[in-house]
Backbone as CSV, one residue per row, in Angstrom:
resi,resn,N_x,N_y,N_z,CA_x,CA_y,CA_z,C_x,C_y,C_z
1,UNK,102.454,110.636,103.098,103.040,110.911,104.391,102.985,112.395,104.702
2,UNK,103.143,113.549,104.083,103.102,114.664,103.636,102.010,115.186,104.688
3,UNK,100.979,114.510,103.822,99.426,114.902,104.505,99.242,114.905,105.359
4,UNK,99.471,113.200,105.622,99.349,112.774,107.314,100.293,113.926,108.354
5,UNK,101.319,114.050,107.952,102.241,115.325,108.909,101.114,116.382,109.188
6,UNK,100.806,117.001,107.825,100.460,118.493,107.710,98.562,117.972,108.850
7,UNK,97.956,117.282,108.698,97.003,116.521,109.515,97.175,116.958,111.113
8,UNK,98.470,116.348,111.166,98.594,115.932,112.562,99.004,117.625,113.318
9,UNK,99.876,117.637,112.330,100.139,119.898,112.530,98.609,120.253,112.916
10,UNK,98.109,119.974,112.139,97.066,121.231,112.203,96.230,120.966,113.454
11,UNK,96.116,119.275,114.055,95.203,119.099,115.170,96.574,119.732,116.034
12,UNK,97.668,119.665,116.009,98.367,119.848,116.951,98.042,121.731,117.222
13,UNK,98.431,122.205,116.560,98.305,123.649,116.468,96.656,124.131,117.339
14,UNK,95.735,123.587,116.603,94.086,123.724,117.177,93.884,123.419,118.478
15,UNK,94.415,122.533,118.837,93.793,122.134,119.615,94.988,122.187,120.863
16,UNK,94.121,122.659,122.371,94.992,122.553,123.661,95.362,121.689,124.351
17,UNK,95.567,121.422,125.553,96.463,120.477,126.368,95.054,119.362,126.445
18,UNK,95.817,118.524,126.409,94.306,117.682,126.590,95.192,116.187,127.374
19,UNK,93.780,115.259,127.271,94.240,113.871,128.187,94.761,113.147,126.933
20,UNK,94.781,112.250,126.978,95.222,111.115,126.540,94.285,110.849,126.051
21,UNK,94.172,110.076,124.731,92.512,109.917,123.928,93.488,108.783,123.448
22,UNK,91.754,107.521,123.092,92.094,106.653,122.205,90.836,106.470,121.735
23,UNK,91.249,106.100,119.651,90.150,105.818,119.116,90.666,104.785,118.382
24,UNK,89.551,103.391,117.979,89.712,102.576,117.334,89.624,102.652,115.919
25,UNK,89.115,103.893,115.139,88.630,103.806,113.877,89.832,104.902,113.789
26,UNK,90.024,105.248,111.990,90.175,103.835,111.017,90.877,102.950,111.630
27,UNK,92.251,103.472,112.290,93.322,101.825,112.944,93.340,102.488,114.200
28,UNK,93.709,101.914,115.142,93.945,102.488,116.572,94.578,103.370,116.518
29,UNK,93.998,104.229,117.422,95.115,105.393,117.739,95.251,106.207,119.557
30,UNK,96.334,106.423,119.661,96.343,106.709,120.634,97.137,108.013,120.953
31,UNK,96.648,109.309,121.032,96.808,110.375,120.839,96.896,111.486,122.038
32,UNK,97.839,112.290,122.331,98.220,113.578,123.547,98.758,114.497,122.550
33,UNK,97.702,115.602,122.612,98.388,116.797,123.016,99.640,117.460,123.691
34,UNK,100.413,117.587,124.189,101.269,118.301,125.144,101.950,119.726,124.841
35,UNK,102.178,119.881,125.852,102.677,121.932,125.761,103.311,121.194,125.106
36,UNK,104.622,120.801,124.574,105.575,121.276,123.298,105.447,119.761,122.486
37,UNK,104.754,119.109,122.384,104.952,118.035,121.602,103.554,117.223,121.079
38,UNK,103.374,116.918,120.328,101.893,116.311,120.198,102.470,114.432,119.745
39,UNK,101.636,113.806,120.828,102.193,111.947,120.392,101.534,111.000,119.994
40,UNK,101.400,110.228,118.955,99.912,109.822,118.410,100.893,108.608,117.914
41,UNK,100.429,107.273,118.785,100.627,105.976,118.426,99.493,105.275,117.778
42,UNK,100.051,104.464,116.730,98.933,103.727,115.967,99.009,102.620,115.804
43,UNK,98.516,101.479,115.228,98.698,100.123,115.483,97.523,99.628,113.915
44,UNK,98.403,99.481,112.539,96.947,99.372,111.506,97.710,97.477,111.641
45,UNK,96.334,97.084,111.567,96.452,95.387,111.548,96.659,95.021,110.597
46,UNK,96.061,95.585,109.162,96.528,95.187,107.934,97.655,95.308,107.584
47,UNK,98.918,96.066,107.816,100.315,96.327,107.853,101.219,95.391,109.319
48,UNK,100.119,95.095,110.053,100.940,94.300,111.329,101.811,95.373,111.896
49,UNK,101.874,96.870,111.845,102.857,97.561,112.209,102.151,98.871,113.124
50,UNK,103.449,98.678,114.177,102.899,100.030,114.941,103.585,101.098,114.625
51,UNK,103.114,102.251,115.119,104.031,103.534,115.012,103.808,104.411,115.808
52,UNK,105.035,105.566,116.364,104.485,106.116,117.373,105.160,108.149,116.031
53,UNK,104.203,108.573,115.855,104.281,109.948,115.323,104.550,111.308,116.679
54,UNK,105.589,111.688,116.213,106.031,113.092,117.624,105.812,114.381,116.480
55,UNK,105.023,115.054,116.990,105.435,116.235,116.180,105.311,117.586,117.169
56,UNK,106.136,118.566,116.711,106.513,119.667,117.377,106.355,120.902,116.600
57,UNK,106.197,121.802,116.380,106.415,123.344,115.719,107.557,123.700,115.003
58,UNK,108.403,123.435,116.245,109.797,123.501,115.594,110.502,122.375,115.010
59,UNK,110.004,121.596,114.538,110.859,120.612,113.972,111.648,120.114,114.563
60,UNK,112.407,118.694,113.903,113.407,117.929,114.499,114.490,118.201,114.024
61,UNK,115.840,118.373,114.693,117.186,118.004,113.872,117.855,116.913,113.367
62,UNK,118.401,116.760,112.649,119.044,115.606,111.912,119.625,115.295,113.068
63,UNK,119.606,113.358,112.633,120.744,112.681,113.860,120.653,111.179,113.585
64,UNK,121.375,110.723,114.174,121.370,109.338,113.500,120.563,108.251,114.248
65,UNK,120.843,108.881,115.786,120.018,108.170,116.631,118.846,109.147,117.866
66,UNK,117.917,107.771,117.630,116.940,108.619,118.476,116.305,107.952,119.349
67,UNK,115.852,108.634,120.320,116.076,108.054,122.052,114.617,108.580,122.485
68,UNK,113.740,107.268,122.811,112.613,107.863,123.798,113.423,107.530,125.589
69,UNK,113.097,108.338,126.173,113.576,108.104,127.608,112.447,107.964,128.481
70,UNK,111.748,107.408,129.526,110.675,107.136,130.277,111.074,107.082,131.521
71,UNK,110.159,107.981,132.330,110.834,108.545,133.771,109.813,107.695,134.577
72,UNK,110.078,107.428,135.726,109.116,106.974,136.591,108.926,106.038,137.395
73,UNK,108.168,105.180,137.922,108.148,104.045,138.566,108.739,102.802,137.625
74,UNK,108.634,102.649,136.765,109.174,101.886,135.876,110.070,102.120,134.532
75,UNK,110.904,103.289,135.304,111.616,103.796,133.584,112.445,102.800,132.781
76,UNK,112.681,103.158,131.921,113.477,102.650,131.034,113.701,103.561,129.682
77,UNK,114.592,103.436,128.694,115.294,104.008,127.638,114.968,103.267,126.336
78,UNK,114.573,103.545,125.418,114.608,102.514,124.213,115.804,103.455,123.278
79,UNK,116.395,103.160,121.969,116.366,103.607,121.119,116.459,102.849,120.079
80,UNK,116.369,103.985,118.478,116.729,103.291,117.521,117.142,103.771,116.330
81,UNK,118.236,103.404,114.985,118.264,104.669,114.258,117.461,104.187,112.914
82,UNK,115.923,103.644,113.281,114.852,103.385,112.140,114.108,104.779,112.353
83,UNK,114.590,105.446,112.770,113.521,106.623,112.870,113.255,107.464,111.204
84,UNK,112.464,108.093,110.973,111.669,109.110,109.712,111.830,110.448,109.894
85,UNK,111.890,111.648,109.445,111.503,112.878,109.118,111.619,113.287,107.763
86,UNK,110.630,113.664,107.528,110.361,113.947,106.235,111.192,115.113,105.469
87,UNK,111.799,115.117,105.059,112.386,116.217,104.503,111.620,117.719,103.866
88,UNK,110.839,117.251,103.279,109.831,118.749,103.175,108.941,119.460,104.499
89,UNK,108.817,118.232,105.345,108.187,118.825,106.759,108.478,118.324,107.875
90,UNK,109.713,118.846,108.728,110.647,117.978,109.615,110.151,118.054,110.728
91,UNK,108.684,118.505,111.089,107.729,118.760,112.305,107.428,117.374,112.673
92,UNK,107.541,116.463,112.091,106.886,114.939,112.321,108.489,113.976,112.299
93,UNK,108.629,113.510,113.147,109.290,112.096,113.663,108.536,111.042,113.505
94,UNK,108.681,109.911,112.583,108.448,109.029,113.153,108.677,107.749,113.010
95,UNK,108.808,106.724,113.862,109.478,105.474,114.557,108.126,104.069,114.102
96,UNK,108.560,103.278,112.975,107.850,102.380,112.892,108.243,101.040,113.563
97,UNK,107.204,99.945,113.518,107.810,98.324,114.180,106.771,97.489,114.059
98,UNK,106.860,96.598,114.422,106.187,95.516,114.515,105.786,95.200,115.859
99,UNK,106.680,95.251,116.378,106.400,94.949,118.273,106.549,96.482,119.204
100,UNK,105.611,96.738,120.052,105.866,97.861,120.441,105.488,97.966,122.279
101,UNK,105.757,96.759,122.857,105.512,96.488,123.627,106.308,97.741,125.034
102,UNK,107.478,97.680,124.794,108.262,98.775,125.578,107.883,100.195,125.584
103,UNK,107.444,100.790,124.052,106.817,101.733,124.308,105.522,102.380,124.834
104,UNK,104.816,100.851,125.065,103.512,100.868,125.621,103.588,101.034,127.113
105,UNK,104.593,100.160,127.405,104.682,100.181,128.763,105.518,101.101,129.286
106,UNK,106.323,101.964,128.276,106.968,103.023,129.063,106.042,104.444,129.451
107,UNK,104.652,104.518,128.481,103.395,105.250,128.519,102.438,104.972,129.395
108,UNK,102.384,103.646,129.560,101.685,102.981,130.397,101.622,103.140,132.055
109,UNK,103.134,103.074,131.966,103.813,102.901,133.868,104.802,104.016,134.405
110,UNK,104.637,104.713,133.788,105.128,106.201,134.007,105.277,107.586,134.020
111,UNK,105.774,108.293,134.230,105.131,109.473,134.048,105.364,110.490,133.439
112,UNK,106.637,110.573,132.965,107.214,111.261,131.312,107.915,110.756,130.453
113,UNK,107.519,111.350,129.494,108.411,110.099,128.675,109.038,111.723,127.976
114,UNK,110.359,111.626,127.886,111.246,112.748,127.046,111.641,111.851,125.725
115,UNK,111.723,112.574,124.463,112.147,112.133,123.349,113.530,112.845,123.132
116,UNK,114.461,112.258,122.768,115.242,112.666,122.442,116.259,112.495,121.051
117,UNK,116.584,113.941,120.557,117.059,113.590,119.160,118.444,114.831,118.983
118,UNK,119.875,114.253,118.966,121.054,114.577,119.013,120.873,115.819,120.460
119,UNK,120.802,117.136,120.602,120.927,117.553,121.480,119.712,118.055,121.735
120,UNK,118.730,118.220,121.084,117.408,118.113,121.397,116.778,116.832,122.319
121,UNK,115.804,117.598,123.450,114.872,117.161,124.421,113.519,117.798,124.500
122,UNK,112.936,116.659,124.290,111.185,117.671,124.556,110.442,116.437,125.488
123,UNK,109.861,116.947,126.480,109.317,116.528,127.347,107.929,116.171,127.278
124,UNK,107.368,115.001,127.557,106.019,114.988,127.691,105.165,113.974,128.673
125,UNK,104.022,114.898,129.499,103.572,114.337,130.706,103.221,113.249,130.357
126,UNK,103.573,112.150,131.045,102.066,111.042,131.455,101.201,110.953,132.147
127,UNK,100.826,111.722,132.628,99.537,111.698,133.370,98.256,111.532,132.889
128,UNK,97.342,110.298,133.132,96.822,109.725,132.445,96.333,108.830,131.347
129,UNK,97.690,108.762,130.890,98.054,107.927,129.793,97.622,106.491,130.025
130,UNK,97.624,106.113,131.138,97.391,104.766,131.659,96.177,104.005,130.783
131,UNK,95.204,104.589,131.386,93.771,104.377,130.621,93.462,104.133,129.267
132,UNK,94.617,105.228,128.745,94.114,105.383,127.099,94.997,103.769,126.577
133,UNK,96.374,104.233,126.922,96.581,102.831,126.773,96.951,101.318,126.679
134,UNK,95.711,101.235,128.414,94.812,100.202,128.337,93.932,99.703,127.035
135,UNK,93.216,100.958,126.477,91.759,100.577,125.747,93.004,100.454,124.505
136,UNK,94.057,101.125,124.092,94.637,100.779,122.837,95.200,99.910,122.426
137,UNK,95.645,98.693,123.647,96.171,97.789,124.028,95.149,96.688,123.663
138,UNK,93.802,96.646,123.975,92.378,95.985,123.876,91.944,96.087,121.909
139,UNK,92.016,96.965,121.486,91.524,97.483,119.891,91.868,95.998,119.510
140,UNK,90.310,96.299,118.927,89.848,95.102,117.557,91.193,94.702,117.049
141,UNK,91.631,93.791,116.527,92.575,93.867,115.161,91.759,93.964,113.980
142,UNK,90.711,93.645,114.346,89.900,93.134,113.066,88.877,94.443,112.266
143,UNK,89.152,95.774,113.283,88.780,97.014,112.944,87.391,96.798,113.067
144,UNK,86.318,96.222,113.360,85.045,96.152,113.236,84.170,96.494,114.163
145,UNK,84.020,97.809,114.763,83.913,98.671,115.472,82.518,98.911,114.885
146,UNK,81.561,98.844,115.935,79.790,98.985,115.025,79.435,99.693,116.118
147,UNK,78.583,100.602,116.026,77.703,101.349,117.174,76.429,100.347,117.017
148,UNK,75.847,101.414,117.962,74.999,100.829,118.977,73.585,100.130,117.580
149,UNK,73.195,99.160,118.097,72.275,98.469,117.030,72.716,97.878,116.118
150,UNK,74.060,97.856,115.606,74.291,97.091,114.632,74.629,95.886,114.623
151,UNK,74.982,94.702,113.889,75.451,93.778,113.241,76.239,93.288,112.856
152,UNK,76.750,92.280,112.857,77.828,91.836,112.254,77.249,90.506,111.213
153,UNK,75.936,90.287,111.310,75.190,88.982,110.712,74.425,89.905,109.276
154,UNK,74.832,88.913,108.451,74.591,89.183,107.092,73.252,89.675,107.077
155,UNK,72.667,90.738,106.497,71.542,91.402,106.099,70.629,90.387,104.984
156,UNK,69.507,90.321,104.993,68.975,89.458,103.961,67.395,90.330,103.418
């Protein structure tokens, strides 16, 4: 888990404001940049579990409960106190499940979604999010993602 944090730091740090990206390999992912927050939802089929990873610079504070909020044509509030931070690197939040339907659609149909954790708020646009995910919503379960020319029929 460690890694994966220090991973996600380092694209966060490198890299600038960007759209909304989704990639199917290794498990889905669905990934923003934002001025103060970087948000990267995943979905691995072999675990049946989604997750949505927040990470920030400054870290999170301890709290018991934690609150995505979704502004917009269709807002709504989730929370829950299954949330993660790692204790050696408290830059990464993150919220696992099985069903993640609300948070899709609070990304989906609106236009910020604020996270919130005890008196901490960090804000992050949706604009554009729609698209990405759409296609993350669509991902294989079955991960079998082949470029162009390939196969799925046994080689002989």
């Amino acid at each position: 888990m460690r890694a994966f944090a220090f991973a996600l730091f380092c694209l966060t740090v490198a890299t600038p404001v960007a759209a909304w990206e989704f990639t199917p390999v290794p498990i889905c992912t669905l990934f923003h940049q934002g001025a103060d927050m970087a948000v990267m939802v995943t979905y691995d089929p072999k675990a049946g579990e989604y997750a949505i990873h927040l990470s920030r610079e400054g870290g999170w504070p301890s709290a018991a409960v934690f609150v995505m909020r979704f502004e917009g044509p269709r807002s709504l509030t989730i929370s829950t106190t299954r949330h993660l931070i790692e204790t050696e690197d408290t830059r990464t939040l993150t919220v696992r499940d099985r069903g993640f339907g609300n948070v899709l659609n609070g990304l989906h149909y609106n236009l910020r979604a604020v996270a919130v954790l005890g008196d901490l708020e960090v804000p992050v646009s949706l604009d554009g999010a729609a698209p990405a995910v759409e296609e993350f919503r669509a991902c294989p379960s079955d991960q079998m993602v082949l470029g162009p020319g390939r196969s799925t029929e046994p080689q002989s």
